[in-house]
SERO-4910 file (N, C-alpha, C, O; in steps of 0.05 Angstrom, whole numbers):
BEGIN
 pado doro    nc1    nc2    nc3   cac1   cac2   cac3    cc1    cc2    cc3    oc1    oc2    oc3
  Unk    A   2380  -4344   -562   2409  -4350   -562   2424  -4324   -570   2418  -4312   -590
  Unk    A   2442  -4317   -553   2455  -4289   -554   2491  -4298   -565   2507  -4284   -578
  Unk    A   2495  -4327   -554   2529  -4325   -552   2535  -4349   -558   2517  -4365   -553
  Unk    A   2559  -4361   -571   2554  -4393   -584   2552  -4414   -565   2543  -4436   -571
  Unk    A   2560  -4408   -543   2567  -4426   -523   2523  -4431   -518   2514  -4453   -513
  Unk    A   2511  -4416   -519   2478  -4422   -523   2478  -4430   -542   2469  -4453   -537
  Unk    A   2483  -4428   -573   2479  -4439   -599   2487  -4469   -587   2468  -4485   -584
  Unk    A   2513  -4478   -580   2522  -4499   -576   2496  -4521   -554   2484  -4542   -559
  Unk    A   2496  -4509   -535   2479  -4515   -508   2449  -4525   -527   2438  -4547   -523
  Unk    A   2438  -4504   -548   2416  -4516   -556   2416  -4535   -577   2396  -4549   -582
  Unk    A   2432  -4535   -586   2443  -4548   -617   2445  -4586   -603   2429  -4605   -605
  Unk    A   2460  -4583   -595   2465  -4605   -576   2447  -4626   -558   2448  -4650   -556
  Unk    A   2426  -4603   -546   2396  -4606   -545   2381  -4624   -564   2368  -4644   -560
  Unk    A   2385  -4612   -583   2371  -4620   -608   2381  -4644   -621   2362  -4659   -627
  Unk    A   2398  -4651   -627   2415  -4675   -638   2409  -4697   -613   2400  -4720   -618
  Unk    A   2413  -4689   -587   2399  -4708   -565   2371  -4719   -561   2367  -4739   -548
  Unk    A   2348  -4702   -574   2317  -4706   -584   2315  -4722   -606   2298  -4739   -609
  Unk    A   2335  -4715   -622   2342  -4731   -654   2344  -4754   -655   2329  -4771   -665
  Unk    A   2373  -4758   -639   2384  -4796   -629   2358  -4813   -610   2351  -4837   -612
  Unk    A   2349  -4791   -590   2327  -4819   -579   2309  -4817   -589   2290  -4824   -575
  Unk    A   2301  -4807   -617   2271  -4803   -629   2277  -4832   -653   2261  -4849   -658
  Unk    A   2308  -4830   -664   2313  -4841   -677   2324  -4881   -670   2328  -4900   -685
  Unk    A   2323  -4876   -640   2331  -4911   -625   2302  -4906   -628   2298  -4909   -652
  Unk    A   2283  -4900   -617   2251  -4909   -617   2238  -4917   -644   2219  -4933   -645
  Unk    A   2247  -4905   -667   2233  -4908   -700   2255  -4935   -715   2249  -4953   -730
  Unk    A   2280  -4928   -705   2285  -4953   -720   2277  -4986   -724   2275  -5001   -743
  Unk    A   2272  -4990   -696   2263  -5019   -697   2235  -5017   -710   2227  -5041   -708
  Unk    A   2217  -5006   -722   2192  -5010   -740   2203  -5011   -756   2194  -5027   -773
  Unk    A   2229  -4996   -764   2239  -4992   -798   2250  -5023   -808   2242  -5035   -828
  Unk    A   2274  -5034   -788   2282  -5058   -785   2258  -5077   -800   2258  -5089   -822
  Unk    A   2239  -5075   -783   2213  -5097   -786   2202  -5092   -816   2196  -5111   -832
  Unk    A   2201  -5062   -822   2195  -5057   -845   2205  -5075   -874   2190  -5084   -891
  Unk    A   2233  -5076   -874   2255  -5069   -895   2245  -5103   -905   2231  -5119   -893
  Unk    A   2259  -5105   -935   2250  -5130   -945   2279  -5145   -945   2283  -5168   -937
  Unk    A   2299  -5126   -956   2326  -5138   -958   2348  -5140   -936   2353  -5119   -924
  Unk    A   2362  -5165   -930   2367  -5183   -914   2393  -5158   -905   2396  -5155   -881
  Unk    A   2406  -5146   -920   2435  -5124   -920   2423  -5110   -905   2432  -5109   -882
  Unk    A   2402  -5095   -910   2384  -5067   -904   2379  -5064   -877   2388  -5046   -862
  Unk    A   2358  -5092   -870   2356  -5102   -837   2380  -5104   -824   2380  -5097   -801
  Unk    A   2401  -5112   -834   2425  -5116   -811   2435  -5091   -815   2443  -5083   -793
  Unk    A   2439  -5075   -833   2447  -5043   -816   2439  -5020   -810   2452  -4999   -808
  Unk    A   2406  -5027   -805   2386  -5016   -791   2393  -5032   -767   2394  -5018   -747
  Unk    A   2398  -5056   -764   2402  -5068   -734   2421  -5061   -727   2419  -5057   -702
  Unk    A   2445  -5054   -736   2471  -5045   -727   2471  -5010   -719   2483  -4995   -703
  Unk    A   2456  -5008   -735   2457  -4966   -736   2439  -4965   -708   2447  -4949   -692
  Unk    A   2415  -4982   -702   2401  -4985   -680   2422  -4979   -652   2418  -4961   -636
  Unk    A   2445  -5001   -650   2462  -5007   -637   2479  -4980   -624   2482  -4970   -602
  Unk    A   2490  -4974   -657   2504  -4946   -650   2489  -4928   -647   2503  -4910   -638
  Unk    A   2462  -4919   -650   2456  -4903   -644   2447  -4900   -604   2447  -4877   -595
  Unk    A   2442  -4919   -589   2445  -4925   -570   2463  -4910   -557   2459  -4893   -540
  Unk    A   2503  -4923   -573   2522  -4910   -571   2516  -4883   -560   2517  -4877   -536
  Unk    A   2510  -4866   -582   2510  -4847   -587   2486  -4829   -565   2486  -4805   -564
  Unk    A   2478  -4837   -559   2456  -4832   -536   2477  -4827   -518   2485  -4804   -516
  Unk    A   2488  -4844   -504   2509  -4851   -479   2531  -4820   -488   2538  -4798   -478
  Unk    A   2535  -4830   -502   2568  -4811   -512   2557  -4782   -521   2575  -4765   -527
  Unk    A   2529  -4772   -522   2519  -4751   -515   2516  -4748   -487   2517  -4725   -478
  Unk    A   2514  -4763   -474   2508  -4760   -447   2534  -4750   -427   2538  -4737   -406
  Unk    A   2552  -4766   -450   2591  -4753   -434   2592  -4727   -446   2615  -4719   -441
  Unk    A   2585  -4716   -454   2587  -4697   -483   2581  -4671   -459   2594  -4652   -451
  Unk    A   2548  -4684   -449   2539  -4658   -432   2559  -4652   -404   2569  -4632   -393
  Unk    A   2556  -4679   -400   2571  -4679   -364   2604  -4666   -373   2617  -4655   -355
  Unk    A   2616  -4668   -398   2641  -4654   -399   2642  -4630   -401   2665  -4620   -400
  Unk    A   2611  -4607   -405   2608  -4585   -405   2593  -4572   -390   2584  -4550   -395
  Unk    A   2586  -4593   -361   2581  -4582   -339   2554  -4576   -349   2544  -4554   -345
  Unk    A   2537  -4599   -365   2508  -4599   -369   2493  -4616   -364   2501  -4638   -370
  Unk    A   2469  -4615   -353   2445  -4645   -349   2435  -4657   -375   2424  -4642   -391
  Unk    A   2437  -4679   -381   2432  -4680   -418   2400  -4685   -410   2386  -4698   -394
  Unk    A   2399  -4668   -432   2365  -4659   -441   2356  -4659   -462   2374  -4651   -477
  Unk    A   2335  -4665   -473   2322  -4666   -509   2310  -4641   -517   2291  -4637   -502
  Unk    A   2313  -4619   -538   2293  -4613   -540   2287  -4612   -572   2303  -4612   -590
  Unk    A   2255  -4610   -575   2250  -4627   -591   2258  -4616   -622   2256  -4593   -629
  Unk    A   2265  -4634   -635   2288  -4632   -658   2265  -4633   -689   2256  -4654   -700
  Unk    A   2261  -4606   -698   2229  -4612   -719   2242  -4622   -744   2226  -4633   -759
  Unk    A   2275  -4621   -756   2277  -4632   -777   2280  -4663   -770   2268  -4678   -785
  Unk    A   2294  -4674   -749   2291  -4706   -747   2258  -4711   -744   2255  -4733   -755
  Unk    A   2234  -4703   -736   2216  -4711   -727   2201  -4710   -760   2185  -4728   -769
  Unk    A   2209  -4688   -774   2198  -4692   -807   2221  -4717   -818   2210  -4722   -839
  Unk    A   2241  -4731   -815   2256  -4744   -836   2245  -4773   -821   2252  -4795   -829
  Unk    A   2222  -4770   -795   2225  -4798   -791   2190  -4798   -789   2177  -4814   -776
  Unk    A   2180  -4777   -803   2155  -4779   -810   2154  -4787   -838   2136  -4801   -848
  Unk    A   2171  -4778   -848   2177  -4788   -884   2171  -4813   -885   2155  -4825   -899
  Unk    A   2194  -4824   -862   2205  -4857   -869   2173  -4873   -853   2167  -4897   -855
  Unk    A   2159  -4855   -840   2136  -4869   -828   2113  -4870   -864   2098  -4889   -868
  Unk    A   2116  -4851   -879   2103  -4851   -897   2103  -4872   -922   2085  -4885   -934
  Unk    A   2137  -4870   -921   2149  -4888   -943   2138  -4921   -936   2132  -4935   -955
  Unk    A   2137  -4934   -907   2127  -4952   -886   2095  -4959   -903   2086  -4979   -914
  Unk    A   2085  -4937   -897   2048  -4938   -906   2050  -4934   -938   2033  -4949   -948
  Unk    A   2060  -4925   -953   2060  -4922   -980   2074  -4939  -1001   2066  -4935  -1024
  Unk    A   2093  -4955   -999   2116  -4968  -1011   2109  -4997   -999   2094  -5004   -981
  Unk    A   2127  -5012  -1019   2127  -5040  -1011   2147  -5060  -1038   2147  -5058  -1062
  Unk    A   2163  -5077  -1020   2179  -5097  -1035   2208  -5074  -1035   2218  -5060  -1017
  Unk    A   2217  -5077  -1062   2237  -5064  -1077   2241  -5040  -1074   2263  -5029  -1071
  Unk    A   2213  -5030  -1074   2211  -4992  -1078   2216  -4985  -1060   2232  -4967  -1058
  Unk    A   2197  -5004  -1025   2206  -4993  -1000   2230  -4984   -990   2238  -4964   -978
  Unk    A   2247  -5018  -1005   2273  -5016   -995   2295  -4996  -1000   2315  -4991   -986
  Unk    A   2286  -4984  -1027   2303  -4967  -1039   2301  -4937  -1020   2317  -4922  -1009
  Unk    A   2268  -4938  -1024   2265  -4905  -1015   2274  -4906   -980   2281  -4886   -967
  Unk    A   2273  -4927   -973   2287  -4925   -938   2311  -4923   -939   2321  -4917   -917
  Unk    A   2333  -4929   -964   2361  -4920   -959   2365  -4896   -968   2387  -4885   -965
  Unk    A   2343  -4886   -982   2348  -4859   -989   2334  -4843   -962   2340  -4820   -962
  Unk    A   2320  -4849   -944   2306  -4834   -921   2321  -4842   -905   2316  -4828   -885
  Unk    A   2346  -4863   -898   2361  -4874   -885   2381  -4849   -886   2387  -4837   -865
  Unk    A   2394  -4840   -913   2412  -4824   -924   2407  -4794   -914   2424  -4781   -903
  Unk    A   2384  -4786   -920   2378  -4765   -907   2384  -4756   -879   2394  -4734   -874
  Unk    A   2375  -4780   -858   2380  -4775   -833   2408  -4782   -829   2415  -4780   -805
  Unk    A   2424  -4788   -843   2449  -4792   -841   2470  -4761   -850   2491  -4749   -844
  Unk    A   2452  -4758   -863   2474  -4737   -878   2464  -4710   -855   2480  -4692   -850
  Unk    A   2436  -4710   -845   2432  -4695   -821   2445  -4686   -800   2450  -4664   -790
  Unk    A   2453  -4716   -792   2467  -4720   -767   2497  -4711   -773   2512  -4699   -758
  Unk    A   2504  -4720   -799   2536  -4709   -802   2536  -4679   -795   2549  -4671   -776
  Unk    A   2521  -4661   -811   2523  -4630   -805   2512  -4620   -782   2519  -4596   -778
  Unk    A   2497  -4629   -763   2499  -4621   -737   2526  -4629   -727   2542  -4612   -720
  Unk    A   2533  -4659   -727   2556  -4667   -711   2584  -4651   -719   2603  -4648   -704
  Unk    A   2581  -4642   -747   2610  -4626   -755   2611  -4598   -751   2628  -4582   -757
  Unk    A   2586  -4597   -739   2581  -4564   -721   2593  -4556   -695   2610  -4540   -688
  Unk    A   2567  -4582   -678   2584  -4584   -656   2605  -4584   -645   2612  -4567   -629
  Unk    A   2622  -4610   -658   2653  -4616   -661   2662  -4590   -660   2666  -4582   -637
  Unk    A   2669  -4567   -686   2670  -4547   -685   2673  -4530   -674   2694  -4519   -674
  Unk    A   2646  -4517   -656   2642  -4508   -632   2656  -4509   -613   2671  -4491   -605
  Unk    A   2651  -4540   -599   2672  -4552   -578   2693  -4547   -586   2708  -4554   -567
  Unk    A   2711  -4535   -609   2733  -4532   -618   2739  -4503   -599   2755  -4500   -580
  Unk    A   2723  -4486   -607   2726  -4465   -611   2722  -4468   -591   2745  -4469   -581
  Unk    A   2705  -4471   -569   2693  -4465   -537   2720  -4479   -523   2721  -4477   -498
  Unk    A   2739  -4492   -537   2750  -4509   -511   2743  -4519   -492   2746  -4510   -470
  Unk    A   2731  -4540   -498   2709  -4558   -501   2730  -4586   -503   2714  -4604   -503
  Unk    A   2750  -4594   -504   2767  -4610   -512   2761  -4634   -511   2770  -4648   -529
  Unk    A   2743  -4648   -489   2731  -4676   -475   2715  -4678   -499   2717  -4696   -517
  Unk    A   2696  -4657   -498   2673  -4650   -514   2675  -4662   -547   2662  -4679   -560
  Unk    A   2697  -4647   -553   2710  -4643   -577   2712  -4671   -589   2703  -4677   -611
  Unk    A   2727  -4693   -569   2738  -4721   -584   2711  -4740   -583   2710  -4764   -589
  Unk    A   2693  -4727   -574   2670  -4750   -568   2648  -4752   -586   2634  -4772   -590
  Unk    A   2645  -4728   -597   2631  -4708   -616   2645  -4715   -642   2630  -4722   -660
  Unk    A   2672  -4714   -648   2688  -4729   -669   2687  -4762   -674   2690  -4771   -697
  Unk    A   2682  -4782   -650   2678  -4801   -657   2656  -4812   -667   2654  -4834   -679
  Unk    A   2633  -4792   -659   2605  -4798   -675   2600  -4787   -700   2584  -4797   -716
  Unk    A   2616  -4763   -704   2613  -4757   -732   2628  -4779   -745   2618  -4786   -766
  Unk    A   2655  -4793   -738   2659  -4816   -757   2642  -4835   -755   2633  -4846   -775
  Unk    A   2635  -4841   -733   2603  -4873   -738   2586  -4860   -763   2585  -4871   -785
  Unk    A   2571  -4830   -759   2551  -4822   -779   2567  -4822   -803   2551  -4829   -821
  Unk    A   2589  -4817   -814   2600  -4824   -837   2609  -4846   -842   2618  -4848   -865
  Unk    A   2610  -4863   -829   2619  -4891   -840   2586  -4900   -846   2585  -4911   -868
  Unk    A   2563  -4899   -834   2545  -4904   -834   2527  -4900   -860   2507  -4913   -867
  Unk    A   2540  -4876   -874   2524  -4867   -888   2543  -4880   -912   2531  -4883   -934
  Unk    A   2561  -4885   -912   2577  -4899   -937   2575  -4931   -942   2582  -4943   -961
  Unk    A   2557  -4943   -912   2562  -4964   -914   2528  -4967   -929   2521  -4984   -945
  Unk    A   2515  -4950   -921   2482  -4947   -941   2490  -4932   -968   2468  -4933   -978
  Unk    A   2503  -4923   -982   2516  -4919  -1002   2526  -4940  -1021   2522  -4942  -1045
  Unk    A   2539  -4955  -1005   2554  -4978  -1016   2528  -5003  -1023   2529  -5014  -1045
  Unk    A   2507  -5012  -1002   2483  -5019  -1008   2466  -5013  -1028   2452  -5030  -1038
  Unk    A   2465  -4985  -1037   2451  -4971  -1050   2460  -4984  -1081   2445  -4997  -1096
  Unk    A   2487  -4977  -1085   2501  -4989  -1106   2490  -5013  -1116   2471  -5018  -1130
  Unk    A   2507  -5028  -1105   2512  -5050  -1108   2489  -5070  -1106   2490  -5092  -1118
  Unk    A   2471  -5064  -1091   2457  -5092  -1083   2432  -5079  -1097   2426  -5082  -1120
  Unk    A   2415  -5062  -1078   2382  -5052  -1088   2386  -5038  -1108   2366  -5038  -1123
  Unk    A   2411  -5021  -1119   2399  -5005  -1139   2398  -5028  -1170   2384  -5023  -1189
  Unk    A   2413  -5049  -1167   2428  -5064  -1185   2403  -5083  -1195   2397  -5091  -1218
  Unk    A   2386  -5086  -1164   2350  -5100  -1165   2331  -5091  -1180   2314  -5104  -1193
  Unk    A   2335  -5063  -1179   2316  -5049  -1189   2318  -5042  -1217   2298  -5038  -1230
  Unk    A   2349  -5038  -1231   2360  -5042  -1259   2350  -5061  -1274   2345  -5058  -1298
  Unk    A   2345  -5092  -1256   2338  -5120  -1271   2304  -5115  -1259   2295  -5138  -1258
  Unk    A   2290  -5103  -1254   2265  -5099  -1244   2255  -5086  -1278   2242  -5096  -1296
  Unk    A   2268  -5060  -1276   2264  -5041  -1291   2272  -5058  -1325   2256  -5052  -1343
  Unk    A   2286  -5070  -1330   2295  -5088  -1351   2271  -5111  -1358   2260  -5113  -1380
  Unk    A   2265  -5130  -1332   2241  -5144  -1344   2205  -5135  -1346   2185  -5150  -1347
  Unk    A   2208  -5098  -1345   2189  -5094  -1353   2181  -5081  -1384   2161  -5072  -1395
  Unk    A   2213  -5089  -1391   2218  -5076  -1419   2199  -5100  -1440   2198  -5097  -1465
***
C-alpha cells in the first residue's frame, strides 16, 4: 500500500473477512451461552451483522469496487479466543468471559469502522461515508447494550456466586 485510497481498499477488505467470519462463529456462540439476555443479543448481533455484510457490499459498489474478503488475522484470533473460552468455560464463567470476548470484537469493529468512515471522509467517498457511519453506530450501540448486560445481570451473578462461597 503506497496511497490511502489502497490503505482504505484493503482495510475494508479486511473488516469484510471479519463480518462473514463473524455471521459463521456466532450461531455456535448463541448455542453456547447459558443466559437467556446473552442468547438474544448474540441472536440479534447475528442479524445485524448480516446487515452489515450487505451495507459493506453498498460500501464497495459506491467506490467502484467488487466486495472481496481478505483474510482479517486479528478477527480470526478474537474468534479463536471465544472458540477456546467454548472448550474451556462453562455455566456463569462462560457467560461472563463471552461478553468480555463479545466486547473485544466489538470494540474491534468500532476502530476499523471509525477509520474507514474517516477515510471515506477524506477520499470523498460521501455514499461510502454515511454507510460506514451507520455501522459504526450498530457496533456502538452493540457494545453498550453487552455493557449494560455485563452490569447488571452476569456481573451481579457472579457477586452472589462469589458471596455464597464465602
Amino acid at each position: 500500500m503506497k496511497t490511502l485510497a489502497e490503505a482504505f481498499e484493503h482495510t475494508l477488505q479486511d473488516i469484510y473477512w471479519a463480518e462473514t467470519a463473524l455471521a459463521k462463529a456466532l450461531p455456535k456462540i448463541s448455542r453456547s451461552v447459558n443466559n437467556a439476555e446473552l442468547k438474544l443479543l448474540v441472536d440479534d448481533h447475528l442479524k445485524e451483522t448480516k446487515g452489515h455484510i450487505k451495507t459493506l457490499e453498498a460500501v464497495f459498489k459506491s467506490v467502484g469496487q467488487k466486495a472481496s474478503g481478505e483474510k482479517c488475522e486479528a478477527m480470526a484470533g478474537l474468534l479463536k479466543e471465544a472458540d477456546g473460552l467454548i472448550e474451556e468455560a462453562e455455566g456463569h464463567a462462560l457467560d461472563v468471559a463471552l461478553i468480555g470476548a463479545a466486547q473485544a470484537v466489538e470494540h474491534y469493529e468500532i476502530a476499523r469502522y471509525g477509520t474507514l468512515r474517516e477515510w471515506a471522509k477524506v477520499l470523498h467517498h460521501d455514499e461510502a461515508h454515511g454507510l460506514l457511519s451507520s455501522i459504526l453506530d450498530e457496533e456502538k450501540a452493540a457494545d453498550a447494550k453487552l455493557t449494560a448486560l455485563a452490569v447488571m445481570a452476569i456481573n451481579e451473578a457472579g457477586e452472589n456466586e462469589g458471596k455464597r462461597k464465602k
